[in-house]
Every structure is written in C-alpha cells, then in structure tokens.
TORKOL-4160 file (C-alpha; in steps of 0.2 Angstrom, whole numbers, padded with zeros to 4 digits, m for minus):
392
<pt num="1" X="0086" Y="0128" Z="m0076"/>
<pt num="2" X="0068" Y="0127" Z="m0083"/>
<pt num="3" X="0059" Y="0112" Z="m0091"/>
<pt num="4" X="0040" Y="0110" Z="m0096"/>
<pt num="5" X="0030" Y="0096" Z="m0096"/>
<pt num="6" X="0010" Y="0090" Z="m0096"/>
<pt num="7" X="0014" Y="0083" Z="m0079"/>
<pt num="8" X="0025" Y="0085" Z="m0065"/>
<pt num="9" X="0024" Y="0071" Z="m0054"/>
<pt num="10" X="0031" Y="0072" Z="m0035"/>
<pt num="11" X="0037" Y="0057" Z="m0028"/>
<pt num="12" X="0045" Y="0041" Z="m0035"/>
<pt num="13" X="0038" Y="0028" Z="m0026"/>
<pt num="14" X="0027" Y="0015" Z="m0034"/>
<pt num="15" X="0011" Y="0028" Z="m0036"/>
<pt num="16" X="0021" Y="0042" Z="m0047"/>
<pt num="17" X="0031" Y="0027" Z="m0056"/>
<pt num="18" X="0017" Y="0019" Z="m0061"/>
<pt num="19" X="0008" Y="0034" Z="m0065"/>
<pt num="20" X="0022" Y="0039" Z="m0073"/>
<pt num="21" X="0020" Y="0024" Z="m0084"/>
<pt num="22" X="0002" Y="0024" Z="m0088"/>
<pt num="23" X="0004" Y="0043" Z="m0095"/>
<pt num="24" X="0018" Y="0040" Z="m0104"/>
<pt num="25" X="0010" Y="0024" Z="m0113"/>
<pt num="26" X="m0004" Y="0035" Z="m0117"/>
<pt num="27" X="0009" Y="0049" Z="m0125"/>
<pt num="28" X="0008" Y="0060" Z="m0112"/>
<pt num="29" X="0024" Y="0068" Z="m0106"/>
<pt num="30" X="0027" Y="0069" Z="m0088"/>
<pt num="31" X="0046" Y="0072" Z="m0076"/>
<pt num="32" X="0047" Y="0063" Z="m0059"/>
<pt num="33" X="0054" Y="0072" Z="m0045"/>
<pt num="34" X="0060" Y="0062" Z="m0030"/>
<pt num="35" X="0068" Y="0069" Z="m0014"/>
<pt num="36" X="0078" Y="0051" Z="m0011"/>
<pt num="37" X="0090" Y="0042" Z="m0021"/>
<pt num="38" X="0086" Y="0027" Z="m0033"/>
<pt num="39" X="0094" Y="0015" Z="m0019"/>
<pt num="40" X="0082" Y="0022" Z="m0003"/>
<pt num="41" X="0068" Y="0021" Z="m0011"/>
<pt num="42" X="0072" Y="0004" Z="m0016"/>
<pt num="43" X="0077" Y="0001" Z="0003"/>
<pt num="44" X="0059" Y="0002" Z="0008"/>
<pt num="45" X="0050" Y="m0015" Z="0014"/>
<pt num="46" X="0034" Y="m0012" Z="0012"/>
<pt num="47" X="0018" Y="m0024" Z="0005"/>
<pt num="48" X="0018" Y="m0038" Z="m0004"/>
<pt num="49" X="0000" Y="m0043" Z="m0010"/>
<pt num="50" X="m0009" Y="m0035" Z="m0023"/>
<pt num="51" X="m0027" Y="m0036" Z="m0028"/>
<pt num="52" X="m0031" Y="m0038" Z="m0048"/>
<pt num="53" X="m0036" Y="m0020" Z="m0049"/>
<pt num="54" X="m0016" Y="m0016" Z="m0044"/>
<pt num="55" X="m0008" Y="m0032" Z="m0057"/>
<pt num="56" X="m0019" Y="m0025" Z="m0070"/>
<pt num="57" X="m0014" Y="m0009" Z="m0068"/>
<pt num="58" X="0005" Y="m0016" Z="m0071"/>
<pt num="59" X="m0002" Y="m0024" Z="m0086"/>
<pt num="60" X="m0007" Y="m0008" Z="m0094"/>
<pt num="61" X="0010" Y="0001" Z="m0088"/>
<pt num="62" X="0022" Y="m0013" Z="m0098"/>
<pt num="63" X="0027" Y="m0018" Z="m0081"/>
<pt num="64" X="0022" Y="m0034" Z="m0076"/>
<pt num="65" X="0032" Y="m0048" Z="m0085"/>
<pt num="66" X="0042" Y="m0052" Z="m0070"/>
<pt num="67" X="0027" Y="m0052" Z="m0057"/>
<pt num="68" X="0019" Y="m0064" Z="m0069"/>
<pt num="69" X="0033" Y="m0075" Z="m0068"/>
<pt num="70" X="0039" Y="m0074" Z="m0050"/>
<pt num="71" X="0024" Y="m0070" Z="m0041"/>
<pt num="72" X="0015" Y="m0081" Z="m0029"/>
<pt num="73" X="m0005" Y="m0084" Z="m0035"/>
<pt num="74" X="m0014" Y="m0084" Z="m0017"/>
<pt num="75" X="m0032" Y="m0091" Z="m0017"/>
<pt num="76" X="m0036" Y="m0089" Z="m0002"/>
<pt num="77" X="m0030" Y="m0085" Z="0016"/>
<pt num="78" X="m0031" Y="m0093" Z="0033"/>
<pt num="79" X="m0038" Y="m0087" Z="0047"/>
<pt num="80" X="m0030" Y="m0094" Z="0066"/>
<pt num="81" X="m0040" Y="m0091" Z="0082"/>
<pt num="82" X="m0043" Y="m0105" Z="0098"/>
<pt num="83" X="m0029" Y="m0114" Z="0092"/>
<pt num="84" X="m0038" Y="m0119" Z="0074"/>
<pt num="85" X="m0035" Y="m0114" Z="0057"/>
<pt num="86" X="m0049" Y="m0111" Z="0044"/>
<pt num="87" X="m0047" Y="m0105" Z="0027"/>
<pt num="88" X="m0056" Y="m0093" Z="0015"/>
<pt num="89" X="m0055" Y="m0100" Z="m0001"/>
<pt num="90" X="m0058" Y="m0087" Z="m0014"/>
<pt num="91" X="m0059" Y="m0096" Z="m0029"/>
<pt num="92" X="m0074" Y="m0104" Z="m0022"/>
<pt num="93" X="m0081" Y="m0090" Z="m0016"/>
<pt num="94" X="m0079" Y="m0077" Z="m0028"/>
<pt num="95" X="m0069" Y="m0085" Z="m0041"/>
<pt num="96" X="m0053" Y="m0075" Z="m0039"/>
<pt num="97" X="m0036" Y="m0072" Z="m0031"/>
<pt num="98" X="m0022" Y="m0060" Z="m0025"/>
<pt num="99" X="m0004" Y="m0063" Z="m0030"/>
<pt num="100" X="0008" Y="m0060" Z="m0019"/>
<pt num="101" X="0025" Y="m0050" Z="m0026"/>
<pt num="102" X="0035" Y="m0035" Z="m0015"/>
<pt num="103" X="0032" Y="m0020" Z="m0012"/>
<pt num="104" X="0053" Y="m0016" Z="m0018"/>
<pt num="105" X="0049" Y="m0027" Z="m0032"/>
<pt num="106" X="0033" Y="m0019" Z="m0040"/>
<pt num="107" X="0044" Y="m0001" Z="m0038"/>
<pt num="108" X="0062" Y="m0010" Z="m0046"/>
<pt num="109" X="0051" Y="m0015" Z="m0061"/>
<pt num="110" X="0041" Y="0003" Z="m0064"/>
<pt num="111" X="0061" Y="0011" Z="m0060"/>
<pt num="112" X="0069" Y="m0003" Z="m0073"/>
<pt num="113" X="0056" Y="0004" Z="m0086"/>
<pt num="114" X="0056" Y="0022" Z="m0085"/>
<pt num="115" X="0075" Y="0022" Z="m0085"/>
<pt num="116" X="0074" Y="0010" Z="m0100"/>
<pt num="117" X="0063" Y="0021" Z="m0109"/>
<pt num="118" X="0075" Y="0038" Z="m0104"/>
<pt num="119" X="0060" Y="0046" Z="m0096"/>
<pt num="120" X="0065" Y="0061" Z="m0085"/>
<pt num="121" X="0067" Y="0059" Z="m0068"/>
<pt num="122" X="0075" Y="0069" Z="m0057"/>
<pt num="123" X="0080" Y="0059" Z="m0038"/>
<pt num="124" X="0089" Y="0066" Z="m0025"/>
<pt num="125" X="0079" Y="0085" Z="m0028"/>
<pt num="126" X="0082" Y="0094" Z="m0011"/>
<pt num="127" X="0069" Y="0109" Z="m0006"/>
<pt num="128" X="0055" Y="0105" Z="m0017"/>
<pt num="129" X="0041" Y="0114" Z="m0017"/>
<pt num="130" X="0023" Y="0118" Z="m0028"/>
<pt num="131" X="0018" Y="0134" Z="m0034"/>
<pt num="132" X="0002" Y="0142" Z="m0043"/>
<pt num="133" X="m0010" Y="0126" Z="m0041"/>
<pt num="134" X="m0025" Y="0137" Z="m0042"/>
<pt num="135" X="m0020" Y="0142" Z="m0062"/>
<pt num="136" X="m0017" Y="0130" Z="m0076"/>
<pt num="137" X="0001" Y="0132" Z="m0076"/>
<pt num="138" X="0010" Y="0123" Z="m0059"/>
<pt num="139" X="0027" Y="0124" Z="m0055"/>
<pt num="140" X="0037" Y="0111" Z="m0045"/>
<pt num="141" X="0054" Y="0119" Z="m0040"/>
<pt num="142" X="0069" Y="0110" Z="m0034"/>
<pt num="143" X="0088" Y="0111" Z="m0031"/>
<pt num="144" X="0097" Y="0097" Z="m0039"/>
<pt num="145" X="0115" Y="0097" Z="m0035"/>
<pt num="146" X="0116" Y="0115" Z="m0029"/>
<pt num="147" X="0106" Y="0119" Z="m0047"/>
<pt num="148" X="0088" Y="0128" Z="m0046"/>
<pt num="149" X="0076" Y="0120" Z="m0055"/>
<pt num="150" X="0057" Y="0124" Z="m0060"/>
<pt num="151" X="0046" Y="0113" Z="m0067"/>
<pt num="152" X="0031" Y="0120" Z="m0080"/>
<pt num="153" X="0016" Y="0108" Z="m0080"/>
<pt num="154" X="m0001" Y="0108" Z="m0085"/>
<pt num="155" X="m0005" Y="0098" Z="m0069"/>
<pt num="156" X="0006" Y="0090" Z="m0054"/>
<pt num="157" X="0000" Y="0073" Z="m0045"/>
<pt num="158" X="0009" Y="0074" Z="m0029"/>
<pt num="159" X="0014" Y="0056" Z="m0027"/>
<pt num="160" X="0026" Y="0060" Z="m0011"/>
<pt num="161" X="0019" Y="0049" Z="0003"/>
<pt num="162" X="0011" Y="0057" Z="0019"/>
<pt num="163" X="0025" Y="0069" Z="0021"/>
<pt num="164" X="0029" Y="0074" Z="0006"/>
<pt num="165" X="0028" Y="0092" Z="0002"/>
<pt num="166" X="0013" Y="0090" Z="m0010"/>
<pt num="167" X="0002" Y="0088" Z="0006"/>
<pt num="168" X="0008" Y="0102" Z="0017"/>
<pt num="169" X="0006" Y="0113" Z="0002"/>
<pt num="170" X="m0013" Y="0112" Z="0004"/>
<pt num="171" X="m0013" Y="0108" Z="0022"/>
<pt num="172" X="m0024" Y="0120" Z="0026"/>
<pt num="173" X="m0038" Y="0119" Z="0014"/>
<pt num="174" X="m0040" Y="0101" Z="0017"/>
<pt num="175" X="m0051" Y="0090" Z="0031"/>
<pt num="176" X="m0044" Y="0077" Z="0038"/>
<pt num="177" X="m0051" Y="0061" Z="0047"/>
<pt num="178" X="m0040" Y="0048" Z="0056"/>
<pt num="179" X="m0038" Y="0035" Z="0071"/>
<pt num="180" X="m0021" Y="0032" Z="0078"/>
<pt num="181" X="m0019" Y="0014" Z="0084"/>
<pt num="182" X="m0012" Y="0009" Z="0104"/>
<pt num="183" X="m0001" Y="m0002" Z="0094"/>
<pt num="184" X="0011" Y="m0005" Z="0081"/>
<pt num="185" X="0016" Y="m0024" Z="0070"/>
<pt num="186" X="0036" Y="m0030" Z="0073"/>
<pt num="187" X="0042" Y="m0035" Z="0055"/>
<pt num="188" X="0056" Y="m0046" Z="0050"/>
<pt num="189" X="0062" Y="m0052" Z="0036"/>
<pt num="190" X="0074" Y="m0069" Z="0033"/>
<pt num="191" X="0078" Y="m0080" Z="0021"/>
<pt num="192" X="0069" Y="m0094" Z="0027"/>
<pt num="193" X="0053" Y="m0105" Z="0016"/>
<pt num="194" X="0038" Y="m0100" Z="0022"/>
<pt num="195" X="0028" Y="m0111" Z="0035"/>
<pt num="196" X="0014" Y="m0113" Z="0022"/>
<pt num="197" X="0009" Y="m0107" Z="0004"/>
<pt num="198" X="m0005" Y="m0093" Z="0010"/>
<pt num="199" X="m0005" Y="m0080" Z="0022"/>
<pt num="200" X="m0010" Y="m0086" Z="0040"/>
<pt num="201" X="m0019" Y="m0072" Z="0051"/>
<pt num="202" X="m0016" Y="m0078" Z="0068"/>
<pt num="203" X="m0028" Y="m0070" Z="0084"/>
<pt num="204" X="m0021" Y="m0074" Z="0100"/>
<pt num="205" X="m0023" Y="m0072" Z="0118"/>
<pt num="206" X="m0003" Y="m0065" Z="0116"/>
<pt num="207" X="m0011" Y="m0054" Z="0102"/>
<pt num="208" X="m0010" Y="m0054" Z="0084"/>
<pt num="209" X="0001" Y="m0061" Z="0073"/>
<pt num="210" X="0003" Y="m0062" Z="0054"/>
<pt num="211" X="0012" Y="m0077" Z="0044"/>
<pt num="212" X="0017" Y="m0069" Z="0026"/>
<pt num="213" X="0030" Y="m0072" Z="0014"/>
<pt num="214" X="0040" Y="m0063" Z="m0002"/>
<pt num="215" X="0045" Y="m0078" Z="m0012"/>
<pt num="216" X="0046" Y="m0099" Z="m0007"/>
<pt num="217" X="0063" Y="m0095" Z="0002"/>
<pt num="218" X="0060" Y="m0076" Z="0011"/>
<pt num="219" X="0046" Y="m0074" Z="0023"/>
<pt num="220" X="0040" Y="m0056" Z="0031"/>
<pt num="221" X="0033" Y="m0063" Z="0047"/>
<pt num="222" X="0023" Y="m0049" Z="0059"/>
<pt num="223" X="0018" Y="m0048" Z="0078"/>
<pt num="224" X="0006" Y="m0035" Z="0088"/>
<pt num="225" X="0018" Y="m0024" Z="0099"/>
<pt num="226" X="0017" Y="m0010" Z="0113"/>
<pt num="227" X="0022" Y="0006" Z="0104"/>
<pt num="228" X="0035" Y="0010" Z="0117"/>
<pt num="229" X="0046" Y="m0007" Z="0110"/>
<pt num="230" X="0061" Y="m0001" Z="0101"/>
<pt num="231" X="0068" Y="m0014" Z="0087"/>
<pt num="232" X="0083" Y="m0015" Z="0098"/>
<pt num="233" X="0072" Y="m0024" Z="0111"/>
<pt num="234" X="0068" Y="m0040" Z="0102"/>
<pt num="235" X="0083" Y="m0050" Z="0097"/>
<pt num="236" X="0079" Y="m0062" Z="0083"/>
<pt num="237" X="0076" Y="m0076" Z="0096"/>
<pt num="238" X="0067" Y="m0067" Z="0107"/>
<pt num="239" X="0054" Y="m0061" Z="0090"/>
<pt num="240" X="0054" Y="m0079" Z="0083"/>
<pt num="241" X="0049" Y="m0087" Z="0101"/>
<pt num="242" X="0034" Y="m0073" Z="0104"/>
<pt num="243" X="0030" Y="m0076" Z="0085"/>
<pt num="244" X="0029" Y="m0096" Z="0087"/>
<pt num="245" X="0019" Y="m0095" Z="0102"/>
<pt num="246" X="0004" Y="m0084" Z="0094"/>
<pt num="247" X="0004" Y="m0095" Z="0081"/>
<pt num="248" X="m0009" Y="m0113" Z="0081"/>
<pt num="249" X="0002" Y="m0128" Z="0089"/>
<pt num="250" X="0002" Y="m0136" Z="0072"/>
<pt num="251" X="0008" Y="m0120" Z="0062"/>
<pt num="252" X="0022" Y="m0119" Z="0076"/>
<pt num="253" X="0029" Y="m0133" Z="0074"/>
<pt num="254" X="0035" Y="m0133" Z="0058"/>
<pt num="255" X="0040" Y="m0115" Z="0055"/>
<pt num="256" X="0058" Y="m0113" Z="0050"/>
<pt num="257" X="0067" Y="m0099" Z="0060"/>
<pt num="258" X="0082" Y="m0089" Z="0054"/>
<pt num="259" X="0092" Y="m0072" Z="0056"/>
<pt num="260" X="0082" Y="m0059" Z="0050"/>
<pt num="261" X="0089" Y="m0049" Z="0036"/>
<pt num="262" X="0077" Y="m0032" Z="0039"/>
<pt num="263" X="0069" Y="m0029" Z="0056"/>
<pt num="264" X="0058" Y="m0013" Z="0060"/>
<pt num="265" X="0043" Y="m0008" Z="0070"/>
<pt num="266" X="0029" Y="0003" Z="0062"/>
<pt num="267" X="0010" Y="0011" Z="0071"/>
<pt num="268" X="m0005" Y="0009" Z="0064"/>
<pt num="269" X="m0016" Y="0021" Z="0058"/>
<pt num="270" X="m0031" Y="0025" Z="0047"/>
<pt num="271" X="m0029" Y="0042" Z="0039"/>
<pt num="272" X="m0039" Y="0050" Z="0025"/>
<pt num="273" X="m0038" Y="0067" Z="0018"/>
<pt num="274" X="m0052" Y="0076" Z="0007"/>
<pt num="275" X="m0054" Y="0082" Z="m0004"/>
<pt num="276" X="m0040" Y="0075" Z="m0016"/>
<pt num="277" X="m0039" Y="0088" Z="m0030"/>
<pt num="278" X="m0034" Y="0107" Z="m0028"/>
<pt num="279" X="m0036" Y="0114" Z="m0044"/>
<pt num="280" X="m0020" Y="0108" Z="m0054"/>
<pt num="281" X="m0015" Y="0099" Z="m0040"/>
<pt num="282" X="m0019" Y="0080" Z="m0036"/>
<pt num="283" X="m0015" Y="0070" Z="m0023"/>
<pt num="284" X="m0015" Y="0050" Z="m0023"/>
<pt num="285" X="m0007" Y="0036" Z="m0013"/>
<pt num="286" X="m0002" Y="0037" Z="0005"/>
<pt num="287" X="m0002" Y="0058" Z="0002"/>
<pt num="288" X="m0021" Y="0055" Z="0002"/>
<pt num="289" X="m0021" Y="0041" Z="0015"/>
<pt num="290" X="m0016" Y="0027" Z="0025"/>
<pt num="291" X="m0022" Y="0011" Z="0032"/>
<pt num="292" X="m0016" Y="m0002" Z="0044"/>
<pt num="293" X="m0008" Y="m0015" Z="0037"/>
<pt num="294" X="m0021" Y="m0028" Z="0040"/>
<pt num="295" X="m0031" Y="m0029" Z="0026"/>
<pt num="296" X="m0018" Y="m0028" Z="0013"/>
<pt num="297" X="m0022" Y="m0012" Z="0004"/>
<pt num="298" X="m0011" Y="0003" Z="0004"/>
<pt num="299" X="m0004" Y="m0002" Z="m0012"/>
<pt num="300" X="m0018" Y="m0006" Z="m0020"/>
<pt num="301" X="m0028" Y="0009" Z="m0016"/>
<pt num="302" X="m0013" Y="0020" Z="m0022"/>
<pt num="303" X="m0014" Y="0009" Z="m0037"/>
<pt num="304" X="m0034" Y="0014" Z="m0038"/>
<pt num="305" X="m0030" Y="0030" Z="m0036"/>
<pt num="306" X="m0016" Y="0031" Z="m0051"/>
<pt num="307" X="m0027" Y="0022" Z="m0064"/>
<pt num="308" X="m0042" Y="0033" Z="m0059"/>
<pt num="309" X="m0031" Y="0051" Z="m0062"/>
<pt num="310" X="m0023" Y="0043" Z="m0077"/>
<pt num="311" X="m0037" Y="0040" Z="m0085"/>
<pt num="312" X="m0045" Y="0059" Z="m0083"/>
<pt num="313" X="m0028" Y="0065" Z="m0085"/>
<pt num="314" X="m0028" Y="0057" Z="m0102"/>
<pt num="315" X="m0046" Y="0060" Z="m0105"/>
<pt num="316" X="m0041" Y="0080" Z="m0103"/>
<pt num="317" X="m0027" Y="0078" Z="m0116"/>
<pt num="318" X="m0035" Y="0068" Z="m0127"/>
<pt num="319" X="m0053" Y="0072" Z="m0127"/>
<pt num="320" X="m0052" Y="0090" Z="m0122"/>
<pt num="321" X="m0062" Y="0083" Z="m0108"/>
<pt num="322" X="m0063" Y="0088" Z="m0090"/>
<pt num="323" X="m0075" Y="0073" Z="m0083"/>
<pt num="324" X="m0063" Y="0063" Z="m0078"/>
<pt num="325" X="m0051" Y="0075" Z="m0068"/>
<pt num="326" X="m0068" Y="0082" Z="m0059"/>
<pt num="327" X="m0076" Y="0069" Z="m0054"/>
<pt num="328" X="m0059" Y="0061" Z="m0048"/>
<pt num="329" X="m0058" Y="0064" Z="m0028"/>
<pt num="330" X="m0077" Y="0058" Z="m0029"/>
<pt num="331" X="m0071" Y="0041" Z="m0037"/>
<pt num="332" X="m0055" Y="0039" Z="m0026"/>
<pt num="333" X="m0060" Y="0043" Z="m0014"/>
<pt num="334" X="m0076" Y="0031" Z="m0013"/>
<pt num="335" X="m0065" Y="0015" Z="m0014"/>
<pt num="336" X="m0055" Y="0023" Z="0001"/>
<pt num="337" X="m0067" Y="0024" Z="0012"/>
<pt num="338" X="m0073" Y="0006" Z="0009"/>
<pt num="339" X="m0055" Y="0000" Z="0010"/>
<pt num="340" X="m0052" Y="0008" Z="0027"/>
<pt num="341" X="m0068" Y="0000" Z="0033"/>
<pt num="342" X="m0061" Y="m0015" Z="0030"/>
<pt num="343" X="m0045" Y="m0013" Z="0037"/>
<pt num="344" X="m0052" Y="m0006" Z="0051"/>
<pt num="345" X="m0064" Y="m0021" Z="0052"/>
<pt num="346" X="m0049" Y="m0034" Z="0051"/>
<pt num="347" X="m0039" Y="m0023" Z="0062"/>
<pt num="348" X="m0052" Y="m0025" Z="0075"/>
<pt num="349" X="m0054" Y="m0043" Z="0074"/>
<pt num="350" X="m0038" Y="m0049" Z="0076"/>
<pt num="351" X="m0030" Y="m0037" Z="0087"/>
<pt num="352" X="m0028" Y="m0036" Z="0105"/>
<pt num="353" X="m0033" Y="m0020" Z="0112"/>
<pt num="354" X="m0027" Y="m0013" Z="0128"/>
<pt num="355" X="m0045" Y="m0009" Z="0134"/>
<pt num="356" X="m0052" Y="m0025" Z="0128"/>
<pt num="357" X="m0062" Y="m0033" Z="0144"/>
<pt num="358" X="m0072" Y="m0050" Z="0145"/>
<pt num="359" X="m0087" Y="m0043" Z="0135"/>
<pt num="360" X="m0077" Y="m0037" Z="0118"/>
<pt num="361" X="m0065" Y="m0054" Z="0119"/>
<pt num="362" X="m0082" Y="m0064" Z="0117"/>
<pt num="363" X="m0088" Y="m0054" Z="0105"/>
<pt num="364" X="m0072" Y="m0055" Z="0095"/>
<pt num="365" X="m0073" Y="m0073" Z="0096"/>
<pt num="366" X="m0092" Y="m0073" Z="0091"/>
<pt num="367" X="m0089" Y="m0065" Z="0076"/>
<pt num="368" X="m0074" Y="m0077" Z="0071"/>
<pt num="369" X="m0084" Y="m0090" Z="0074"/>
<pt num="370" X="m0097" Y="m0084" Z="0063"/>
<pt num="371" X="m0086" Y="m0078" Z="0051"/>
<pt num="372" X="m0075" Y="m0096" Z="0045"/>
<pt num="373" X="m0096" Y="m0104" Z="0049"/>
<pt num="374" X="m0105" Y="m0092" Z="0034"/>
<pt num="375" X="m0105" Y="m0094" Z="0018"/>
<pt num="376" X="m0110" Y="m0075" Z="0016"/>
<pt num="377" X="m0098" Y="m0068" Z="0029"/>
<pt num="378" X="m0082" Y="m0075" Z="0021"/>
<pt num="379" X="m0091" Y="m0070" Z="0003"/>
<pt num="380" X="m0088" Y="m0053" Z="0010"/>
<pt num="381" X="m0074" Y="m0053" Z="0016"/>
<pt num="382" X="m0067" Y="m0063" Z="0002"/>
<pt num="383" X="m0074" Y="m0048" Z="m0011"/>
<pt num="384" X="m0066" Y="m0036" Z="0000"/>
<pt num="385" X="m0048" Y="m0045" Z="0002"/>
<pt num="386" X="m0045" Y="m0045" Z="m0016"/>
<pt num="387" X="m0052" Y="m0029" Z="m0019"/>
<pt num="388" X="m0068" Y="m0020" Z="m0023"/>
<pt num="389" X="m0072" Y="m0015" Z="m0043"/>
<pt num="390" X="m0068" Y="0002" Z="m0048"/>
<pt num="391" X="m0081" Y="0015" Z="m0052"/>
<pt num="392" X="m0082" Y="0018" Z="m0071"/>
C-alpha cells in the first residue's frame, strides 16, 4: 500500500509526536510510524522536568492544557553534600523556573491530540526501513499486519531513539563522540508524597542520590549503582535503606517509603552524533544524542531539536525557503553540546567515581563549596538548569 505525505516522521515517542503537532498546526501533512504499540511506548518512565523552551513548545503544539493544570512549578532545587542542604533559588537568580510533569505524561497528551485530530499514525510497523535520502523524494517502508507499506515524503525526521533504524541508515557517514559512564542510577517509582516540594541532589560518601517526584503522591526516587547490579538484587527495603542513608539526616528522616510500582536500572552515557541532517533525512531527539540524567535534559534537548526542524521545515513549505533546514544541525547541535557540558558537569560533581582518590573528593567538595557560596556560580548553573535560549 502506497501513501504520500510532506513528512514521514519515524518514531512516536515525544520528539516525532510533538513534531508531529507543530507541523500539523502549521498545515503541513505528516504520518507517524512507530515500531511499538500505543501502550509500550506509554510504558516508558522516563523524565519528568522540563525547561520553558520544552512547555513552550507544548503551548505551540495545542498540547499543554493538562501540564498547566497538573504540573508542579519548581523554582529552584537543592543541593545535599556534608550532611547540609542548600538551595538554588532560580527566581532570584534568573527569574525563572522548570515545571515538573512525566515524561509518559507529556507523550499521552501529544497521543490524546493526534488521535483526536485523526492524523495518520501507523504503530506497531515491523521491518522499517528509509530509502532514497539523498533525492527530494524519501521513502519510509514498513510491514503493518503482514501488509507492505511505503511512505512518499518530501523529507523524513527520524524521531526513533538511539536504535532506531533512522540512525543506522546513515551509520556510516556520520562521526560520533561519546563517554560511557562506570555507573548506572537505580530508579523506583511508588505511590508515596514526596519528602519535599523541589528536587534534592544528594552527594555522598555512599555515592549519589537523587530525590525527584511525578506528582504530590508519586515520587521517582534514584541512587548511584555498580553496573554489574541487576534490579532483582535490590529488594524495595534494601533500595529504600541505601536511599535514606545518602540522603542529609534531616531529609531522612521524614521520607515516606512505600512498595515501588516500577523498578529499573539504566547507564549513563554522553552520546552525540554529527552532523544531524542527510539530505532529506533529519535526525532529532535521543537518535542524535544522549545525556546522563543528571542535568535534566534529554527531553528538553529533543524538544529543542523538534522546534528548530519544525520551524525550517515550515519555512521550506511556506516560504520556499531553505535557511532554516540548512542551517539546522548547526543550531541543534550548538545547544547540544552546551547541554551535555552541563550534564557532564553535574554528572561529575555529584557522583562517585571508582577512580576517585583523596585529591579529586577534595576537589569535588571545593567546588560544592564554592558553588551554594557564589552568587555567579549558581547564576550559571541556574541558566543552565532551566535551559539555555535558542538560536534564532
């Protein structure tokens, strides 16, 4: 079966729904093609706190009247090290804040709209694969219950995550720069209140811990582990007790524990791929890149990426203009690298590190120190945490 559109977008996670969104709110016809059904992708527990740049780009998709109402308006975070806590105040410093709202539910809200609006999505498409990127005519095929399908586009945005097939079709023309992590973050999730109402970023001599939350009743609580654990090794008391002793004495003692409803371990990593255009192919989200967790940004640099290609996207059909498609992996791309330096950064700071001696613990603690004592230093990181302005 044959179908043409303007864009074939790969992947129906949050990057190629929202995408999917923004072009379609701009009049421009577009078909999702995702490799898992509605309910797995859903399944995914993944970030939860999202800069303006990403609520914004909601906004323009139609897709944010539930965020607005359910989300959780953080201004500031705290930082835990020598037993003490000190917070970063970001309304003070930079006049600005972060909301927090899930991962699953950012992705339920972009699904809820498309479906509303009977856009073309195809989920559940086995053996996809890209053709032709180099011409102005793409093709995305797929079997859909034992049915061929090809896709006729005028571009393709592979939105499909890191192993999606949008990436290995240009595997070889690309460079790539990464560093793999010697450790991983153990997550659960329970239905318990958080123990405060900002995130608490925890450096221990036990290693690093993280104090997060979905909602005033769910927390997503997160401690540094070996990457030989399995999730079978930590029982839910054995979690919550390494959890609560990472944590400052007076954080500890009033956390609420509970059975956890999700459990899972993931690595860290910092992965970047360039460039992110191949002629008629675009690649955006975690297809172009990954970061550790610890600064908060693989949604909101996918989201950065989605408004940047829809906007040249749009600018091609509209204006009969190529600017904004060309200089696209140039723009990404420069927000990327600063947002991995942070996370890097943030990842460095707070973490326990296998090869860490006397020296680099000091030094750790010298730059916490002067971190919470400058005005300047939490400016930066304040500007960073929330998110850096995109390039016009």
């Amino acid at each position: 079966m044959n179908h043409t559109t303007q864009v074939a977008i790969v992947g129906a996670g949050p990057s190629g729904l929202l995408l999917g969104e923004l072009l379609s709110q701009a009049g421009i016809d577009n078909i999702v093609v995702e490799q898992r059904s509605p309910d797995y992708v859903l399944g995914r527990i993944r970030a939860g706190v999202l800069e303006t740049v990403c609520v914004e780009a909601l906004e323009q998709a139609g897709c944010a009247e539930r965020l607005h109402r359910e989300g959780l308006i953080h201004h500031g975070v705290e930082l835990a090290f020598g037993g003490q806590r000190h917070r970063v105040n970001f309304e003070e410093l930079i006049g600005k804040h972060v909301v927090v709202y899930g991962q699953t539910e950012v992705t339920r809200d972009l699904m809820d709209a498309r479906k509303a609006a009977g856009r073309s999505t195809f989920y559940e498409a086995d053996n996809a694969s890209i053709h032709d990127i180099d011409g102005d005519n793409p093709k995305v095929r797929f079997v859909k219950d034992g049915e061929t399908h090809e896709i006729s586009a005028r571009f393709v945005a592979g939105c499909d995550g890191f192993h999606g097939v949008s990436r290995r079709t240009v595997a070889e023309r690309v460079r790539t720069f990464e560093r793999v992590y010697p450790f991983g973050w153990l997550g659960i999730l329970a239905d318990v209140p958080p123990v405060t109402d900002e995130l608490i970023y925890a450096n221990s001599e036990r290693g690093f811990a993280l104090s997060s939350m979905r909602s005033k009743t769910r927390v997503r609580c997160y401690i540094q582990c070996s990457l030989d654990d399995k999730v079978e090794d930590w029982s839910d008391d054995r979690f919550w007790d390494e959890y609560l002793r990472r944590l400052p004495e007076e954080a500890a003692a009033t956390t609420t524990t509970g059975p956890s409803i999700e459990k899972s371990i993931a690595p860290l990593r910092s992965f970047v791929t360039e460039p992110m255009r191949f002629g008629s192919l675009f690649l955006a989200g975690d297809a172009a890149h990954i970061v550790p967790p610890t600064g908060a940004k693989g949604l909101n640099l996918a989201a950065s990426d989605v408004l940047y290609l829809a906007r040249g996207i749009t600018e091609f059909f509209r204006a009969n203009s190529s600017e904004g498609i060309d200089a696209y992996s140039q723009r990404a791309l420069s927000r990327i690298w600063k947002a991995e330096r942070f996370s890097w950064w943030m990842t460095s700071l707070l973490h326990r590190f296998p090869d860490q001696g006397d020296f680099d613990r000091a030094i750790q603690r010298a730059e916490l120190d002067y971190l919470v004592g400058s005005t300047a230093a939490k400016t930066a990181l304040a500007e960073n945490y929330v998110g850096l302005p995109m390039l016009a």
